[in-house]
C-alpha positions in Angstrom: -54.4 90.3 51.3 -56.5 91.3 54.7 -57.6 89.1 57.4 -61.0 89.0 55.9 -60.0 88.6 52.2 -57.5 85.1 53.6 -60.7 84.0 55.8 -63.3 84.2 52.5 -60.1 82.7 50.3 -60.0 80.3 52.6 -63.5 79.1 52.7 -63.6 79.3 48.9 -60.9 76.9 48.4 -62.2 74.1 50.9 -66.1 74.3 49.4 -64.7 74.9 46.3 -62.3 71.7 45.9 -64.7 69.8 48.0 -67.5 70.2 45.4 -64.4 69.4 42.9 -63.2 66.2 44.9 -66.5 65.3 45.9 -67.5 64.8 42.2 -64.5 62.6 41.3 -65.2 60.9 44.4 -68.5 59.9 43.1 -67.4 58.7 39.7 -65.0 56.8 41.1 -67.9 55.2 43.7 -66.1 56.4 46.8 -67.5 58.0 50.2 -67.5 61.7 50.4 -65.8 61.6 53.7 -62.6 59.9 51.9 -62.6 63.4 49.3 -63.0 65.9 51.9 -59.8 64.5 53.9 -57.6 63.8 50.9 -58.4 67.4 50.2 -57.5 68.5 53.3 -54.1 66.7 52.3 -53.2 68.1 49.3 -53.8 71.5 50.3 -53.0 71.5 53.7 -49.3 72.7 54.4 -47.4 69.5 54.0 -48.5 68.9 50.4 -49.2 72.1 48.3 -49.9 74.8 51.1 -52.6 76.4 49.3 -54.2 77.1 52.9 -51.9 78.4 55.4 -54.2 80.2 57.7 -54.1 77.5 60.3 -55.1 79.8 62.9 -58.9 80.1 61.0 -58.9 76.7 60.4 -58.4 75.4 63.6 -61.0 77.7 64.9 -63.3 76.7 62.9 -62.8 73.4 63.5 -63.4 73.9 66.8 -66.3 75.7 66.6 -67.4 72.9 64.0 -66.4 70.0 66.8 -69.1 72.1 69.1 -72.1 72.1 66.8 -71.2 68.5 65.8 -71.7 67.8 69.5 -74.4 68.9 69.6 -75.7 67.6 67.0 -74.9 64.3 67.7 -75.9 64.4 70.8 -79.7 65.4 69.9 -79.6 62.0 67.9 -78.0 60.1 71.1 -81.7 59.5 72.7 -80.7 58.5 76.9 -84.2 57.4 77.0 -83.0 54.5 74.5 -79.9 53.4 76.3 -82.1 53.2 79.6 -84.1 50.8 77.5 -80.6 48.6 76.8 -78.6 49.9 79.9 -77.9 46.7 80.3 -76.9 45.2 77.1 -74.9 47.9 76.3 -73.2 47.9 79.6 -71.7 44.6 78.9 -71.0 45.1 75.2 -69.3 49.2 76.1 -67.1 48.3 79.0 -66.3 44.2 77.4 -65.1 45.7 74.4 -63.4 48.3 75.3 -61.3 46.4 77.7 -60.3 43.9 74.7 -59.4 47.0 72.8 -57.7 48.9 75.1 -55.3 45.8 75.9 -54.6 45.8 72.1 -54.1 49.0 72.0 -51.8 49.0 74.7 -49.7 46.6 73.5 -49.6 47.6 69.9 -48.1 50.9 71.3 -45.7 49.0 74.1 -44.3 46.6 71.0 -43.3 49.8 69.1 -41.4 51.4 72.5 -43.6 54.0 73.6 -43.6 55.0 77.4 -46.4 53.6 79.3 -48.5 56.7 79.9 -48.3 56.8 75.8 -49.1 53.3 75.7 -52.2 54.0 78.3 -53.3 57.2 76.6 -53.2 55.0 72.8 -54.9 51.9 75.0 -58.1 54.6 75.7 -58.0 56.1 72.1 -59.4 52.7 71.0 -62.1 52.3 73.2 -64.4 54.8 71.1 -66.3 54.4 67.8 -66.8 57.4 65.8 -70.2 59.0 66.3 -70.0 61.3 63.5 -69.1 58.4 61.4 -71.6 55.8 62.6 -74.7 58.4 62.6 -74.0 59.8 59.1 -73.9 56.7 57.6 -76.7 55.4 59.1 -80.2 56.5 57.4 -82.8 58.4 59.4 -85.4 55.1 59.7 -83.0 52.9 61.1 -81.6 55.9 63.5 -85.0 56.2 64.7 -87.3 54.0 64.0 -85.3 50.6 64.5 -83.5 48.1 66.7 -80.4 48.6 64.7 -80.3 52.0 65.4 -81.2 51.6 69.4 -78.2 49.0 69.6 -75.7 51.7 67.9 -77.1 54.8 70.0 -76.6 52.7 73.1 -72.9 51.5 72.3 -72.0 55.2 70.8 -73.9 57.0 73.9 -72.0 55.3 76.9 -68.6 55.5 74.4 -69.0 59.5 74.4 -69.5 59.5 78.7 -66.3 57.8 78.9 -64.9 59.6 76.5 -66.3 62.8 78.1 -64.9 61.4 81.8 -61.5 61.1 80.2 -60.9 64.0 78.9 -62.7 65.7 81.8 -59.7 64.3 83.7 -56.9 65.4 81.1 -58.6 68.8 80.9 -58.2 69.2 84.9 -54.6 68.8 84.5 -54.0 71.9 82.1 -53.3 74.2 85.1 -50.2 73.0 86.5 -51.1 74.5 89.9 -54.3 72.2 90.1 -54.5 70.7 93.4 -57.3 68.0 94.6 -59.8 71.0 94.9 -60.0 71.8 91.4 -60.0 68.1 90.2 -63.0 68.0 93.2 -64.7 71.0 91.4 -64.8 69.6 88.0 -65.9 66.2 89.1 -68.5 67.8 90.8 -69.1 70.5 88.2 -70.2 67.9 85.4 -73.2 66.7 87.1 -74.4 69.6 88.4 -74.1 70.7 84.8 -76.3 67.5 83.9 -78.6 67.9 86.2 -79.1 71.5 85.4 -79.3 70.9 81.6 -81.8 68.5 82.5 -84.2 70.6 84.5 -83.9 73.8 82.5 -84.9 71.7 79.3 -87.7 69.7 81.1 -89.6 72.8 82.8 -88.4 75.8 80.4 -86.8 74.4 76.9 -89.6 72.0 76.6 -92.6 74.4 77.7 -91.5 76.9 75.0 -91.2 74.8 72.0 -94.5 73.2 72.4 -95.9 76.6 72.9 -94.2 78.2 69.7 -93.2 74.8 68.2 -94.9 76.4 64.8 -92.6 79.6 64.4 -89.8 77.4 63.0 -87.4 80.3 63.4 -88.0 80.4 66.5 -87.2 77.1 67.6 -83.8 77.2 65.1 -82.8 80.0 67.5 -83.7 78.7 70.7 -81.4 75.6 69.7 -78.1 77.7 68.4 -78.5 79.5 71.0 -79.2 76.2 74.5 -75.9 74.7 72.4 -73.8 78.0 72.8 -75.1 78.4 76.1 -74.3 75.2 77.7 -71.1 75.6 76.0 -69.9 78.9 77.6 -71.5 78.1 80.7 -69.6 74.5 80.7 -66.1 76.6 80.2 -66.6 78.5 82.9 -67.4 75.8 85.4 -63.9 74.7 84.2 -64.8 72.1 81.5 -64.8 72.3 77.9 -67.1 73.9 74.9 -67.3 70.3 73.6 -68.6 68.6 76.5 -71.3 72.0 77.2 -72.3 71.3 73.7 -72.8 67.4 73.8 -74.5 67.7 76.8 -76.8 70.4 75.9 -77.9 68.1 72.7 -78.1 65.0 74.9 -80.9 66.9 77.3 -83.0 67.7 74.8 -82.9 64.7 72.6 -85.7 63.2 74.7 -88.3 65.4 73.5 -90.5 65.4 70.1 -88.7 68.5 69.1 -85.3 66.5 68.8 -85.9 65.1 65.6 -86.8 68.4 63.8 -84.8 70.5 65.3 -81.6 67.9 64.1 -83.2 67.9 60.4 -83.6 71.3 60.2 -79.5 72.1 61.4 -78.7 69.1 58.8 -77.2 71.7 56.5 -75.0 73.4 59.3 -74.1 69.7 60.5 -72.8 68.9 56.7 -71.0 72.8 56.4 -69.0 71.8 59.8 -68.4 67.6 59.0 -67.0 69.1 55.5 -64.1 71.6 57.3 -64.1 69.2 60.1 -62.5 66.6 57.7 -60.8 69.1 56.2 -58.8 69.9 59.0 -58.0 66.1 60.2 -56.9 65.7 56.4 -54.6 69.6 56.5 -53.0 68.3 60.1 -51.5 65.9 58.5 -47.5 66.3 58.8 -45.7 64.4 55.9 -42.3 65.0 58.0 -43.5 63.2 60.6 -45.5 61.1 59.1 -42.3 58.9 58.4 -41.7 57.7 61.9 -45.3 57.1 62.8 -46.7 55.2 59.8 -45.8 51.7 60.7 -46.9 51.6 63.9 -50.1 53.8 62.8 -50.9 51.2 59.6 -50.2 48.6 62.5 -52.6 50.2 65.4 -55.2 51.0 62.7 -55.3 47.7 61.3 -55.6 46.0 64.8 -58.8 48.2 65.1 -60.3 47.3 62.1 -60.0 43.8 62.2 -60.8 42.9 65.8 -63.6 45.8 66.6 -66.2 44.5 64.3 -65.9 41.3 65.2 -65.5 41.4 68.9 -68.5 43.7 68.9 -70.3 40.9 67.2 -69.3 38.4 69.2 -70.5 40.2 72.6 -73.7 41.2 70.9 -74.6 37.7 70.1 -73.5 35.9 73.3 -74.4 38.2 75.8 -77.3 40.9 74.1 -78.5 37.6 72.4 -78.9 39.9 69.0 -79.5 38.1 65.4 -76.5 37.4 63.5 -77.3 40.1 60.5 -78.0 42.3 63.4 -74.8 41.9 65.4 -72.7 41.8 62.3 -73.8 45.2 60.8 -73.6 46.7 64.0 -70.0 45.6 64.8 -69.6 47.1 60.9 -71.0 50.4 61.6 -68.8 50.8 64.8 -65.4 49.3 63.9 -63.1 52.2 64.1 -61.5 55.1 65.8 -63.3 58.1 66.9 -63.0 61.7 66.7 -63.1 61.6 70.4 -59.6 59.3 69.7 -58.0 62.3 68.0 -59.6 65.0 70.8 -58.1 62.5 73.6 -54.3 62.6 71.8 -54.4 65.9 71.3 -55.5 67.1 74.8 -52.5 64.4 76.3 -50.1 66.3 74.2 -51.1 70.2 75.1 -51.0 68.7 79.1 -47.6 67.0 78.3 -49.0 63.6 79.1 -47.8 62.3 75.9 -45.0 63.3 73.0 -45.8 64.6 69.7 -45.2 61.7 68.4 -47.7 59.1 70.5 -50.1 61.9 69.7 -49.4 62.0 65.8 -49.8 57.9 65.6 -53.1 58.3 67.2 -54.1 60.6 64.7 -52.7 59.0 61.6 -53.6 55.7 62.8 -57.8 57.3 63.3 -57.9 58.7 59.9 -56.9 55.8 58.2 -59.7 53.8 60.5 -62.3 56.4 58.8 -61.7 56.0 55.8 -61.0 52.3 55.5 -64.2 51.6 57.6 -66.5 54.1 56.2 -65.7 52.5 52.8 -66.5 49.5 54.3 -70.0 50.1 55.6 -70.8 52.0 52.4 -70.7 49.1 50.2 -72.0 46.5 52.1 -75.2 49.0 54.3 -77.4 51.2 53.6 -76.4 54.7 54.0 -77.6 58.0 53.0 -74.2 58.0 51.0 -74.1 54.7 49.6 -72.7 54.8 46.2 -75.1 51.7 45.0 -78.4 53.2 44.2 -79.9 49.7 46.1 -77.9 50.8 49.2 -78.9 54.6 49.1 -81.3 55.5 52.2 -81.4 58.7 53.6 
């Protein structure tokens, strides 16, 4: 078989048993999210090895983590968390500091070193954005105090998640003195800054101007995400981060919302190989030594984060019950940025495989416990309830 023959197999088989695993998923009233990753599982090398091209599929993936970036980030309006810059403040850094202590000693009970034990402590800090966005419908994203509450939280998440692994990533060159670190701390604002301006005096001028040539504006987005991108790994950084922050500078404007409805269908091709990939990672043969401490780390997560974002919401951002409940819901797991943080510890040699692997196992099992969770007691555009379905 050629390279290109394996690369179109390849795609084949994950759309193919998605479609397959997303229909029994649906009988069976479960989230979509749950059948992409168990079919990641199955055919992933560890089960049946149907796909072995794990070179393709990790670049994918990473392409796909880029464009979900960005998308993401054109829904993460900073105009908003200026708004509730305070609120969120106290509910992002009071949180996270309750679950990065129960992190830490979930990992320190189970003997892992303390840079592991620090790395798992900052891996539950974050919510996922991909999972609190998509299953939250497009009024309450937009249009509602809800939604303002849950951009805010997942907003200042994603800078400190950005900050963190902005200060693994300057570690990858072992030769990396206090000049480079210098250079990337100063390279990330001056990135921001430029993002900012570029969009405010060019990016914004031309899509009022040709706003009506839909194409157009399609192609001015691809191509301000892959832009920011490249020009973020040369200053040193990452794809990722170029790509979040190019979404982020132009999620102020008008534009924003069409732009993110009209790259829906590329955000749903890259979630479905993005949880793909997190379900093919998984390692049976390793599974073994990480799974009680991962059901253990995992279950912390989900039963303190909802709660303890409640809890902050309503004593300190003074938010309604309902309110502070379903928000504490809706962000009660582990985030992708959990995974991207374990994995970059492990390619610098910060942490073992292993530390790495329970942050990984115990993530997954965090998405889909919790977006099974939100599901069927929210509305989503993926509820399975027809009384819960809002898109």
């Amino acid at each position: 078989m050629s390279h290109t023959d394996e690369i179109i197999f390849t795609i084949f088989i994950i759309f193919s048993g998605a479609a397959i695993f997303a229909t029994l998923a649906l009988y069976a009233r479960q989230t979509l999210l749950i059948a992409y990753i168990v079919l990641g599982i199955m055919l992933g090398p560890s089960v049946l090895g149907v796909v072995e091209n794990h070179e393709f599929i990790q670049q994918v993936s990473d392409i796909g983590i880029m464009f979900l970036l960005f998308l993401l980030g054109l829904s993460l309006n900073p105009n908003k968390l200026v708004l509730l810059i305070k609120d969120a403040t106290i509910v992002t850094i009071g949180s996270g500091l309750v679950f990065a202590i129960a992190g830490y000693l979930v990992a320190r009970s189970f003997g892992f070193t303390t840079i592991e034990c620090l790395v798992v402590a900052g891996s539950m800090v974050f919510s996922s954005t991909i999972i609190g966005l998509k299953l939250l419908p497009t009024t309450v994203l937009h249009h509602r105090h809800t939604g303002e509450i849950i951009i805010s939280i997942l907003l200042l998440q994603d800078i400190i998640a950005i900050l963190m692994l902005l200060l693994l990533h300057s570690q990858t060159n072992e030769n990396a003195g206090w000049k480079d670190l210098a250079f990337l701390i100063v390279s990330f604002p001056a990135l921001l800054i430029f993002s900012y301006l570029f969009e405010k005096y060019v990016l914004s001028y031309l899509f009022r101007k040709f706003d009506k040539i839909l194409e157009y504006v399609f192609l001015v987005a691809i191509g301000w995400c892959l832009g920011i991108a490249e020009l973020a790994a040369w200053l040193g950084l990452s794809h990722e981060i170029g790509a979040f922050i190019a979404g982020v500078s132009i999620a102020t404007g008008p534009i924003s919302l069409f732009i993110a409805e009209s790259l829906k269908p590329l955000r749903d091709f890259f979630l479905i190989i993005f949880f793909f990939a997190i379900g093919a990672s998984f390692q049976l043969e390793t599974l073994a030594e990480v799974i009680v401490p991962a059901i253990v780390l995992a279950a912390v997560a989900l039963a303190i984060k909802p709660y303890v974002f409640a809890f902050i919401l309503k004593r300190f951002g003074k938010e309604e019950t309902g309110v502070a409940a379903e928000v504490g819901f809706r962000v009660g797991q582990l985030s992708e940025f959990s995974i991207l943080l374990g994995a970059l510890a492990l390619n610098v040699g910060v942490i073992g495989h292993k530390a790495a692997y329970l942050i990984h196992v115990a993530t997954i099992i965090t998405f889909v416990i919790s977006s099974y969770l939100v599901v069927l007691r929210y509305p989503s555009p993926i509820a399975v309830s027809d009384r819960l379905r809002r898109d």
